[in-house]
N, C-alpha and C positions, 0 to 999 in steps of 0.2 A: 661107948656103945656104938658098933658100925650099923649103919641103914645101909636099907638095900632100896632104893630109888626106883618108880617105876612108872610109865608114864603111858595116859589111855588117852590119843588125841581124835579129837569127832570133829568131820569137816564137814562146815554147811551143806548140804542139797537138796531135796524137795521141798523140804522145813528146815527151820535155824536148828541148828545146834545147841542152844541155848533152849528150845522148847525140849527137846532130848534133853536135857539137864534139867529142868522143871519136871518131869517125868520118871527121870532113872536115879535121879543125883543122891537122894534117901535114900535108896534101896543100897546104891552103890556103899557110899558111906557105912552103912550099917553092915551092910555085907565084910567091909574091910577091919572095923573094929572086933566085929567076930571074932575075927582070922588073926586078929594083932598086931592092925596098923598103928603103927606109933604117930604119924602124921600122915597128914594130906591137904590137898589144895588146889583149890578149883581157879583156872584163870580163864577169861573171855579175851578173845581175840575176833579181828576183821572178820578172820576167815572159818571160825570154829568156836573150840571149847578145848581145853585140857584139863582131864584130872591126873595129880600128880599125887603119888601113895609110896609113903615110904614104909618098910615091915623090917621086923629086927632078922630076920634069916629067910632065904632064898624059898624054902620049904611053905613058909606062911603065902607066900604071893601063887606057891602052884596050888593052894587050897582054896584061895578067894576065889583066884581065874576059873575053877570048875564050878562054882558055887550056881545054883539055875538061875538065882537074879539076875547073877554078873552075866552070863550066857546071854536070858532075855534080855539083857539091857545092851549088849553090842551088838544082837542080832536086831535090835530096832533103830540102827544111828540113820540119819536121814539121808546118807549114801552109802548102801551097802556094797557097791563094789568099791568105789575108791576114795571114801570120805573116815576110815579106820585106822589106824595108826598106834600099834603097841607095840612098846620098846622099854629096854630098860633105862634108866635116869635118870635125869629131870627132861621136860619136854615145855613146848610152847616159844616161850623170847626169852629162857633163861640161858646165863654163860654157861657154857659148855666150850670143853676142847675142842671137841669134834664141830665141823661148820655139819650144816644140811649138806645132804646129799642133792646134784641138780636131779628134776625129775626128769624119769626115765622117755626119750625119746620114741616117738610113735615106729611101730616096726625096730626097734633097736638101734637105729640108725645104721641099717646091716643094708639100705636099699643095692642095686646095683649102678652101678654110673650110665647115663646114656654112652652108647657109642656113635661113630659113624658107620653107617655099612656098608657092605664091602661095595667096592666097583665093580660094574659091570663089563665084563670085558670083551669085545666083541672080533673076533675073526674075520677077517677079509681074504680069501682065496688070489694072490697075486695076479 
């Protein structure tokens, strides 16, 4: 039997991550077995929380993700702009092929370079 691996990671910010877990972590769960999570698994980390949910075919995970618990419970992580993180696989400090990606540079790193400018160039009538 193949899993389909899939991982919801919560980054600390105004409140722990781990209080967000104390709060969503039942609904999550229960939500998932619904839908016919075959496994799952919660890890704590420094900087977050991961739950990790595995479902026998790809159709089961787009059923839980609509599900209004799963909804209310990503719309409440304690950073809603950048503390969210869903992706397929395992997630948190498990081996995986792929390394992290570095985080994206402010402005893209698109800035422009200083230059010098131009001289001044000044005329003298002989």
């Amino acid at each position: 039997m193949s899993e389909y691996w899939w991982s919801i990671e919560v980054l600390d910010g105004g409140f722990s991550a781990e209080l967000w877990r104390g709060a969503h972590g039942n609904s999550l769960i229960e939500a998932a077995v619904t839908r016919g999570a075959v496994d799952w698994n919660w890890e704590r980390h420094s900087w977050g929380t991961v739950f990790e949910i595995a479902f026998r075919d790809s159709d089961a995970w787009a059923g839980f993700r609509i599900l209004p618990a799963v909804t209310a419970a990503l719309d409440a992580v304690p950073d809603p702009v950048n503390g969210l993180m869903i992706y397929q696989g395992r997630g948190g400090s498990s081996s995986t092929a792929d390394r992290r990606r570095p985080k994206p540079r402010s402005g893209a790193g698109a800035a422009e370079l200083p230059r010098e400018p131009d001289p001044v160039i000044i005329a003298a009538l002989g």
